[in-house]
GUVEX-49183 format. One line per 4 residues: for each residue x, y, z of N, C-alpha, C. Coordinates in pm, whole numbers, plus 32768, in hexadecimal, padded with zeros to 4 digits. Atoms other than C-alpha are relative to their C-alpha. Layout:
BEGIN
X Y Z X Y Z X Y Z | ...
***
This chain:
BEGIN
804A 8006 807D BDD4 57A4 4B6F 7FE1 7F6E 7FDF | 8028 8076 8028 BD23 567F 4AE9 804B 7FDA 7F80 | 7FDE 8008 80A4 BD7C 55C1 49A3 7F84 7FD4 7FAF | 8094 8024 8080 BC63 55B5 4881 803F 7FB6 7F8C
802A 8009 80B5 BC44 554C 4729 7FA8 8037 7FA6 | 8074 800E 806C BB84 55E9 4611 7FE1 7FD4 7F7A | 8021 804E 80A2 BB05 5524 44DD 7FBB 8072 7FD4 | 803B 7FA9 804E BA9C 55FB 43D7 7FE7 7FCC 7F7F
8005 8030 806D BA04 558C 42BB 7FDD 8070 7F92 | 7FFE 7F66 8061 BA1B 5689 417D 7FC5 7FCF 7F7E | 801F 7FF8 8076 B957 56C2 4052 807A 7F77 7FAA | 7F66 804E 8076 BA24 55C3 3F34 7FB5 8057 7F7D
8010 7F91 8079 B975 56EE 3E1F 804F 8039 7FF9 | 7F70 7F67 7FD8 BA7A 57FB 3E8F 807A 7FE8 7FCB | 7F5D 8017 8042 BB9D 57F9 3DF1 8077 8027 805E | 7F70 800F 7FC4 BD20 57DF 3EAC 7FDA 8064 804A
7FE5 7F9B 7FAA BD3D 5933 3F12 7F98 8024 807B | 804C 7FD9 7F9E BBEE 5959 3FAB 7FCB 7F90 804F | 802D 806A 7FC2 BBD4 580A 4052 80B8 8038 8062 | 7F99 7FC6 7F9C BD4E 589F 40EF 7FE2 8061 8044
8046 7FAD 7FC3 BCA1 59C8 413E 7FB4 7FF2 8093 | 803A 8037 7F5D BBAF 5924 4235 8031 7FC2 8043 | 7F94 804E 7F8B BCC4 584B 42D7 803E 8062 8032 | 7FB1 7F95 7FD0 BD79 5998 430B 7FB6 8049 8068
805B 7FF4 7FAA BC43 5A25 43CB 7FC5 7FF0 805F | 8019 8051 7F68 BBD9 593D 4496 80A4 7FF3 8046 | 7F62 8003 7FBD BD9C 5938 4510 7FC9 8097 804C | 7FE7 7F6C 7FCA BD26 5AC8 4530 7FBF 8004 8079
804B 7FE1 7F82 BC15 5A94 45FE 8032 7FC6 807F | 7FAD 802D 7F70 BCCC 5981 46F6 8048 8066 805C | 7F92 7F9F 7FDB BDD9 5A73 4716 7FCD 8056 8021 | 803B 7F73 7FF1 BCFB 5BC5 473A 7FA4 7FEF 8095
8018 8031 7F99 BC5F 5AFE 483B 801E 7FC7 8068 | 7FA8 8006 7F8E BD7A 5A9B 4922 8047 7F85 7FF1 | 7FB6 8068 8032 BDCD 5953 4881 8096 7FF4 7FB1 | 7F9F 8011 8035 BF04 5894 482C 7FF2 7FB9 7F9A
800C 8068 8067 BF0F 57BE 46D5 8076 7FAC 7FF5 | 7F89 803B 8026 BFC8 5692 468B 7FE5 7FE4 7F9E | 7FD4 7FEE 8095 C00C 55F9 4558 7F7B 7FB3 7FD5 | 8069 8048 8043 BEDC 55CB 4454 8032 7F83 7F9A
8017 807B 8055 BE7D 5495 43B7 7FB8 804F 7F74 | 8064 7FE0 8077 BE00 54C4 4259 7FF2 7F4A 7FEF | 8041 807A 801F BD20 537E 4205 7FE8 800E 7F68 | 800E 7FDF 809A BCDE 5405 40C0 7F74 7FF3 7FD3
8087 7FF1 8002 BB94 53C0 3FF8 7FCD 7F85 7FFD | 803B 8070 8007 BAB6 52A3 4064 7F5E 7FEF 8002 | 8089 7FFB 805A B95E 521E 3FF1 7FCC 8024 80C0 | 803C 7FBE 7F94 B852 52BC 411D 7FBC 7F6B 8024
8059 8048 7FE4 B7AF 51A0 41E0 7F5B 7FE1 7FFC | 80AC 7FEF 8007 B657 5222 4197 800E 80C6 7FE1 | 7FD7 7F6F 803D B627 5372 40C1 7FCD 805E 803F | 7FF1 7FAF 7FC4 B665 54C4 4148 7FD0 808C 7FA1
8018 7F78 802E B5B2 5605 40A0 8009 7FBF 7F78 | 7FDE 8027 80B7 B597 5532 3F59 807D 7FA3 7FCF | 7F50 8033 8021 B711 549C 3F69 804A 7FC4 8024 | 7FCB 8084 7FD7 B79C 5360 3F79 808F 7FFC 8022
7F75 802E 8005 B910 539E 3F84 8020 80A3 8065 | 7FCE 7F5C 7FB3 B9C3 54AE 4078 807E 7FB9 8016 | 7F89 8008 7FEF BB06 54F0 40E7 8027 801E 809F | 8013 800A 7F7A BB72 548F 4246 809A 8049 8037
7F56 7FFE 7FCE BC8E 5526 4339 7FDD 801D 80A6 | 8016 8011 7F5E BCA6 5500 449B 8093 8049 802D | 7F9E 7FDA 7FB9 BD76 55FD 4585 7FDC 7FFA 8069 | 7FFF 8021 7F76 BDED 55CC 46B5 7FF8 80A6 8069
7FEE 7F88 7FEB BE03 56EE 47B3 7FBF 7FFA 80B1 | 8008 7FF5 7F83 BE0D 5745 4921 7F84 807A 8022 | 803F 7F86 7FF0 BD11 583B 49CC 7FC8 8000 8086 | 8079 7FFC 7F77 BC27 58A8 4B03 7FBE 7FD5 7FC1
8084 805B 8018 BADE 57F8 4AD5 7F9E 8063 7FBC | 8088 7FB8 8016 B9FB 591D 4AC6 803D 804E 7F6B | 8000 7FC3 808E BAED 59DC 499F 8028 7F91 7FBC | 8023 8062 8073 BB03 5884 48D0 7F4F 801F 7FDD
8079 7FE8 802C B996 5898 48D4 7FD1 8078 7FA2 | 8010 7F62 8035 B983 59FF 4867 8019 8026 7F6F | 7FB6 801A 807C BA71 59B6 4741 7F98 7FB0 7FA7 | 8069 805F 8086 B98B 588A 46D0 7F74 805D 7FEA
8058 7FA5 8015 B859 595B 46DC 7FFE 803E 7F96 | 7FBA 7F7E 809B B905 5A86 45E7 8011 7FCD 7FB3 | 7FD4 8052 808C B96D 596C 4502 7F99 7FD0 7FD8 | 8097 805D 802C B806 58F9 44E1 7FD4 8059 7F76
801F 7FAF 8087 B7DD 5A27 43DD 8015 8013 7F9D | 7FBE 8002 8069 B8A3 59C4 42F1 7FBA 7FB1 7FA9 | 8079 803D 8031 B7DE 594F 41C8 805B 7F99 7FA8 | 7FBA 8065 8023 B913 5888 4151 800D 7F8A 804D
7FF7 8070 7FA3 B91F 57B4 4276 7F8E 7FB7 8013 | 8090 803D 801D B809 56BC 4265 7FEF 7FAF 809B | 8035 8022 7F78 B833 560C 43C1 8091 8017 8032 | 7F68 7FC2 7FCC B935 5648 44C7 7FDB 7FAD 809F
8025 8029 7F45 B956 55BC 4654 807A 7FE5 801E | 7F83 7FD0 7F7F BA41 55E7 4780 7FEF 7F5D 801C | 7FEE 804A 7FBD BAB3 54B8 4819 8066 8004 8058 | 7FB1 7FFC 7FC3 BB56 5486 492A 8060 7F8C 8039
7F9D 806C 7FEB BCA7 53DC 4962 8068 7FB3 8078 | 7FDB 8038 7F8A BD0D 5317 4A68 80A9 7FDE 800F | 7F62 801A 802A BEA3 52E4 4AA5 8002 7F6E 8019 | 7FD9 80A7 800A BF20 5184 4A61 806C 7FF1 8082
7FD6 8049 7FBB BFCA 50E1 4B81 8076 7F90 7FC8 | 7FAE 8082 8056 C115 500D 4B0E 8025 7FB9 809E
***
């Protein structure tokens, strides 16, 4: 399995529960899709570099998470429909060398 990252940047309108909601979702889909998760970052809410659907401020969190190539893809795809999630992308992580 590879290792990814996905940044997700979320609505900052939504209130607590439903900005936990879509972090819980996108964990479902990794997982429903063959992925492992490690531990999320919450970044919290920061101003948008250039506005998104009207909206200068969102809320960022980046998880980590193992997978095959073709069902990471599959996962980001399904998460594209979420109308809370305003941008989202896979990266991929290379292992550090000590």
């Amino acid at each position: 399995m590879s290792k990814y990252e996905l940044a997700v940047v979320v609505n900052a309108q939504i209130d607590d529960e439903a900005r936990t909601a879509v972090v819980d979702r996108c964990k479902d889909l990794i997982t429903r899709f063959g992925g492992e998760i490690g531990e999320i970052e919450d970044w919290g809410k920061k101003k948008l570099a250039y506005e998104i659907q009207k909206m200068n401020e969102a809320y960022y969190y980046f998880i980590p998470f193992e997978a095959e190539g073709s069902r990471a893809v599959c996962a980001l795809w399904t998460m594209s429909s979420d109308i809370c999630v305003l941008r989202r992308t896979k990266l991929n992580r290379k292992q550090r060398s000590e």
